[in-house]
MARMAR-377797 format. One line per field, with one value per residue (C-alpha): residue number from 1; x, y, z; residue in one letter. Coordinates in steps of 0.02 Angstrom, whole numbers. Layout:
BEGIN
seq <- NUM ...
px <- X ...
py <- Y ...
pz <- Z ...
type <- A ...
END
This chain:
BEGIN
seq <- 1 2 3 4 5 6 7 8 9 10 11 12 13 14 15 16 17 18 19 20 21 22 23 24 25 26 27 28 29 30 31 32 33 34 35 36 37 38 39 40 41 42 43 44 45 46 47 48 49 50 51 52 53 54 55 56 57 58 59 60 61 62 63 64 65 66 67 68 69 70 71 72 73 74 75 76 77 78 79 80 81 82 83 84 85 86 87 88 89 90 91 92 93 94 95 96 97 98 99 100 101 102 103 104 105 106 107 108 109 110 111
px <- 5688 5866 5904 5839 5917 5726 5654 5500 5375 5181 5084 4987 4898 4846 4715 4547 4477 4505 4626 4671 4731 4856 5027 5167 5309 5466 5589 5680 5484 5499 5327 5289 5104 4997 5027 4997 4827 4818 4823 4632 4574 4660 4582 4634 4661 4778 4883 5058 5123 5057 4956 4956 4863 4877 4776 4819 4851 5043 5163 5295 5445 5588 5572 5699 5599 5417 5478 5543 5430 5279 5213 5231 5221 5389 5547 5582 5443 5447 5285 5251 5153 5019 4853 4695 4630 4759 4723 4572 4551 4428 4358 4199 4092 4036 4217 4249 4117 4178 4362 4277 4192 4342 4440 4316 4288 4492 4481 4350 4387 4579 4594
py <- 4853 4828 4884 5044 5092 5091 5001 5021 4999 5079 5042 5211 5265 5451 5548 5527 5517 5614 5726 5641 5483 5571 5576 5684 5570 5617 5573 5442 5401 5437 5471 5616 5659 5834 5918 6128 6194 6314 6135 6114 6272 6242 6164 6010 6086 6224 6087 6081 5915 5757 5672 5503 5421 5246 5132 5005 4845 4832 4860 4776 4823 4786 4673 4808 4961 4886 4843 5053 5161 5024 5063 5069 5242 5279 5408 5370 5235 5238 5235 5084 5169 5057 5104 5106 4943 4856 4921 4855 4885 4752 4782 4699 4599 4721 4762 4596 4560 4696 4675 4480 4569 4661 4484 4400 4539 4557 4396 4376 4550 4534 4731
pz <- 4862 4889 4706 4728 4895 4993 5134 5090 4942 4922 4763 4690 4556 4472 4577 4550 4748 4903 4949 5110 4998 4910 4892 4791 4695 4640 4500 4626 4689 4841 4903 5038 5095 5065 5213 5127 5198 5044 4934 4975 4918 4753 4585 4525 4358 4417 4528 4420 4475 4463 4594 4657 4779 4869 4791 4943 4828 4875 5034 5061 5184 5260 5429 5508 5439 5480 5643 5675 5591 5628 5453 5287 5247 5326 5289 5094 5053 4851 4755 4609 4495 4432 4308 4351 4270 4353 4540 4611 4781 4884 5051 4991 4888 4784 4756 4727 4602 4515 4499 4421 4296 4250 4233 4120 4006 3995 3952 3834 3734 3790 3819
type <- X X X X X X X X X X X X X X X X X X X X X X X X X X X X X X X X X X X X X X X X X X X X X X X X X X X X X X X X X X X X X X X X X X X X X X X X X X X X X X X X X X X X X X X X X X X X X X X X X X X X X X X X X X X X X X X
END
């Protein structure tokens, strides 16, 4: 984190759920939430720049900055872009059992 002048890091990948998990990233990836009103009216195939959303598989902060802004989505928190098959998200079992299945055939196919 120190190398790129942040406190904070969020892991994200390209949108493909809710609006309300999304976030804008710059060129420096600096991440900053949809706040526009007029964004929800709009199709996603008429939205110009690229959306990300958190895909919740990595924060990591600064004690210091944890400690302030009691999160991780604080004032300049850069996004590490990650794909899809990489981000698994588990909250459950069936997540879990998923993500597995993902492993072995990886592992078995190797793609």
């Amino acid at each position: 984190m120190d190398s790129d002048g942040c406190d904070s890091v969020v892991s994200v990948m390209s949108f493909e759920k809710p609006v309300s998990s999304l976030r804008y990233i710059d060129d420096d990836k600096v991440l900053s939430p949809i706040t526009n009103v007029d964004f929800f009216e709009t199709r996603r195939q008429d939205i110009k720049q690229m959306l990300y959303e958190v895909n919740g598989s990595i924060f990591a902060s600064k004690v210091e900055s944890l400690k302030k802004y009691k999160s991780f989505h604080q004032e300049g928190v850069k996004g590490y872009l990650m794909p899809r098959t990489e981000s698994f998200d588990i909250n459950n079992m069936d997540d879990w059992y998923l993500a597995e299945a993902y492993a072995m055939y990886k592992e078995r196919y190797g793609k």
